[in-house]
N, C-alpha and C positions, 0 to 999 in steps of 0.2 A: 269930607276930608279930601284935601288934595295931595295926590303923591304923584312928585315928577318925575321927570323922566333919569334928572341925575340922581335922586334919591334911590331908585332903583338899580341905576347902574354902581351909585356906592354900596347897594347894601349885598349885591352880586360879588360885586370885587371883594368885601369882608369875607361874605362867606366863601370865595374859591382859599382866600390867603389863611384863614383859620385851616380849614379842613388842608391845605396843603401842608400847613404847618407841624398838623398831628400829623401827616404819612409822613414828611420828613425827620419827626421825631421817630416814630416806629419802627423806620427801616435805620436810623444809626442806634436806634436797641440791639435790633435784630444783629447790626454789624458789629457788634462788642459785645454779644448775648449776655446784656445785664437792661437793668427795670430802670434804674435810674442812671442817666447820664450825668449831674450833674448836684452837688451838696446841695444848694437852692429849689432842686426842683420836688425833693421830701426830705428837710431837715431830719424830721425825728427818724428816719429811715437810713440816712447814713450815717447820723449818730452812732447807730444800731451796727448798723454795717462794720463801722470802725473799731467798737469794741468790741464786736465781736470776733474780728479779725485781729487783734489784739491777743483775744484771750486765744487761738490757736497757735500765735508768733511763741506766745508762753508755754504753750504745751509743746509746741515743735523742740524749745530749748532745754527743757524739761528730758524730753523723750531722746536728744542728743546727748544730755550729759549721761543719762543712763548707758546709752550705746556705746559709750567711750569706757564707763567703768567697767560695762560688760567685755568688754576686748580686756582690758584690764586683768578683769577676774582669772577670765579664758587663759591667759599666759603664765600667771599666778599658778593658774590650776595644773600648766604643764609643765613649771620649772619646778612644783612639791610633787607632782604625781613622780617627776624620773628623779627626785633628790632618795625619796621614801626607796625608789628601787635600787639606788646604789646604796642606801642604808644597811638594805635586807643582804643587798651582796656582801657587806663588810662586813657584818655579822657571820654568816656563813664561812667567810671567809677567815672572821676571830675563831673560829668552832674549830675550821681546820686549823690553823697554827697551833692552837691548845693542845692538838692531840700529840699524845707525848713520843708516839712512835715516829713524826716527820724529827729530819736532822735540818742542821743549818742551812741547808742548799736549802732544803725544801721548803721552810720558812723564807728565804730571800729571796725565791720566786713570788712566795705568795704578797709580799712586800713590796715586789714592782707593780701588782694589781691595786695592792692599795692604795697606794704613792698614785698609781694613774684614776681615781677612781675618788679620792681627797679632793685632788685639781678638776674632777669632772664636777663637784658639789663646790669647787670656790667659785668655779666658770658659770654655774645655777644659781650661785647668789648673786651673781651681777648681770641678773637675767632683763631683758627691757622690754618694755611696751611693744606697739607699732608707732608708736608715736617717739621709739627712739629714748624714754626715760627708764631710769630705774627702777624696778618693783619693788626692791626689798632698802632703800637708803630712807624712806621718812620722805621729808617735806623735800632731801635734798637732791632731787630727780636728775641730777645731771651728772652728781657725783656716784661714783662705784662703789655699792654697799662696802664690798671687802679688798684688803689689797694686804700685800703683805709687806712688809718693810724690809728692812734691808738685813735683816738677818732669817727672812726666811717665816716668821710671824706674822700668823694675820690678824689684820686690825680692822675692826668696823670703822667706815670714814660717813655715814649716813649720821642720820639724829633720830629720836623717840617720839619725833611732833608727830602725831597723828592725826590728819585730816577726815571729817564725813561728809558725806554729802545727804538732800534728802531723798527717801524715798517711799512716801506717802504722807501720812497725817502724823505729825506728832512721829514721825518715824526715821530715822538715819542709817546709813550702814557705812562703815571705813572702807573708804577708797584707798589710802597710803597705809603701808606698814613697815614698821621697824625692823630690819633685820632681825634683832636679835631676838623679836621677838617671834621669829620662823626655825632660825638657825639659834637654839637656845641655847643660853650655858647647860653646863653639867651640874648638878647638886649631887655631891658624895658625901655620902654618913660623917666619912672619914677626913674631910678636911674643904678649905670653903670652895666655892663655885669656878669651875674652870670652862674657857670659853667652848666652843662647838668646837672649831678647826686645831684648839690646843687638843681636846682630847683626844681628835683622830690624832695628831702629831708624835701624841705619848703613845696610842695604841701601835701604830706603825713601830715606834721606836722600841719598845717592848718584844713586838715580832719580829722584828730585825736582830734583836740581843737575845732571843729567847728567853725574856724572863716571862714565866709563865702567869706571873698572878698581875703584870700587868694588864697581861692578854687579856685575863677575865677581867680585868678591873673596864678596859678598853671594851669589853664582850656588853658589861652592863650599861655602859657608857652609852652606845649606840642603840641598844633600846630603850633606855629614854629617848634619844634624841628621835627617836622613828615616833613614839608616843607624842613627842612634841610635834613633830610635822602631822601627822594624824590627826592631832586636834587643830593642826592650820588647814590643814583641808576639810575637815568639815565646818569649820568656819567659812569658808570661803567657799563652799558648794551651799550654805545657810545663805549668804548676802547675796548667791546671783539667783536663788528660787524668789529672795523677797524681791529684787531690782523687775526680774521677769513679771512678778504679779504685779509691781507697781508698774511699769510699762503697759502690761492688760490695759490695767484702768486707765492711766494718761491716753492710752490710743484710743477706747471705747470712749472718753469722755470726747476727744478731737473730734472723732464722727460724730456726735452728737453734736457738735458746735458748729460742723460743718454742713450738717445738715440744717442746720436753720439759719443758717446764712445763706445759703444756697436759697431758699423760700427765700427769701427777702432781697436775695440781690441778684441771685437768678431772673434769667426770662425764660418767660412758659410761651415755647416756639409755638407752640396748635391757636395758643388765644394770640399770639400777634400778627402770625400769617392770618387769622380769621378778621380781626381789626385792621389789615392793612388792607385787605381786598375789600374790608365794609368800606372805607375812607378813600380807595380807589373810586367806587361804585359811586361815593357820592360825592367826589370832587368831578367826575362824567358828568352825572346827572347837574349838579351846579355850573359848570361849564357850558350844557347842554341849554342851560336856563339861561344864562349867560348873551347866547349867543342869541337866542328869540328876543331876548329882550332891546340887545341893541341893533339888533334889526326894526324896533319899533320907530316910526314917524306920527306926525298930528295928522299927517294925510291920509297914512296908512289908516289911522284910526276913525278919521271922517269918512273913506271909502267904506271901511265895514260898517 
């Protein structure tokens, strides 16, 4: 078999341009620390890639709407927690009116407390986000759950729509709520349902005129309505333990996705530095061969 002298020289130059070609693959690995640079260079691997990176884009949005209902909750939780403590004050404060030894002054004092202390719970119902919405109006987040009209009555300007959102399997919790159903009517034995801010109106106005049995009538009034925020805050301390456990698991599943993304589109820096200095060594030694080679002549080889 005869092999010349260009056959040799092409089959040198293939192998320097191969093995150069892997180090110039390896080290724009190394410079973008990922395996593959390119969909073509392992199809079924950036498939992989893509929907896997997919399903984290899903969980990121997942674990954002959570984070937004949790601020949500959070503000929720601070406009019932000081609603319930001016409740407990106006009670106290129906307790003192009742008693039959205060006179008129001394009821008209306690009336400028409640009067300030009414307006401090219409200002808690038009409590907002961070994000600038209403808590307590329904779907209608930009309008003021309560306002009062022009004589002085407040009126809910919110609606009943109540939105959920999910959070886990087969699981929702309410994100929006209805004022009224925070700030409840009144149900009296004695005659039909009167709104939350009418019956401070009547109680105040009772304690202003000293009529006593509206005091008490006003005295029962307000615990309901404390029983009603009570059961709005454990509601609302109920949907932010489940949001938090369902968060658990959207963030524990993320790592999981991210870790085997990472296997698969990561680079393992020890095996490429170790692959780039083999491919070095042996684009040398090919080079090295290289050079013997075309230093060959027919003379050279008639003198040996």
């Amino acid at each position: 078999m005869k092999i010349s002298t260009s056959f040799l020289f092409d089959r040198a130059t293939e192998r320097m341009s191969t093995i150069q070609n892997k180090l110039a693959t390896t080290q724009a690995q190394m410079a973008v620390g990922k395996q593959i640079l390119s969909p073509s260079a392992a199809p079924d691997q950036a498939a992989a890639i893509q929907r896997l990176k997919g399903e984290v884009e899903r969980q990121d949005s997942h674990i954002r709407t959570l984070d937004v209902a949790m601020r949500r909750y959070t503000a929720e939780e601070t406009a019932l927690s000081a609603s319930n403590d001016i409740l407990i004050r106006l009670k106290e404060l129906g307790l003192q009116a009742a008693n039959d030894t205060l006179g008129p002054d001394d009821r008209k004092a306690i009336v400028v407390e409640m009067k300030a202390l009414r307006d401090q719970l219409l200002s808690l119902g038009n409590s907002r986000d961070d994000s600038g919405n209403y808590l307590f109006s329904g779907t209608r987040v930009n309008t003021p759950a309560f306002a009062e009209n022009g004589s002085g009555k407040v009126e809910y300007k919110g609606d009943q729509t109540q939105t959920r959102i999910p959070a886990g399997v087969e699981r929702t919790v309410q994100f929006t709520r209805a004022g009224t159903d925070v700030f409840n009517r009144v149900v009296r034995s004695d005659g039909p349902p009167v709104g939350f801010f009418d019956a401070l109106d009547q109680m105040i106005h009772a304690t202003q005129n000293s009529q006593n049995n509206g005091i008490q009538r006003g005295i029962a009034d307000v615990t309901q309505m404390h029983n009603t925020l009570t059961l709005s805050q454990a509601q609302n301390g109920s949907d932010q333990q489940v949001l938090m456990a369902q968060k658990d698991v959207l963030e524990e599943t993320q790592l999981r996705i991210k870790s085997t993304l990472s296997e698969i589109e990561d680079l393992d820096y020890t095996e490429a530095v170790t692959r780039m200095n083999k491919e070095i060594m042996g684009l040398e030694a090919a080079m090295g061969s290289f050079s013997k080679i075309s230093g060959l002549t027919l003379f050279d080889y008639l003198r040996g």
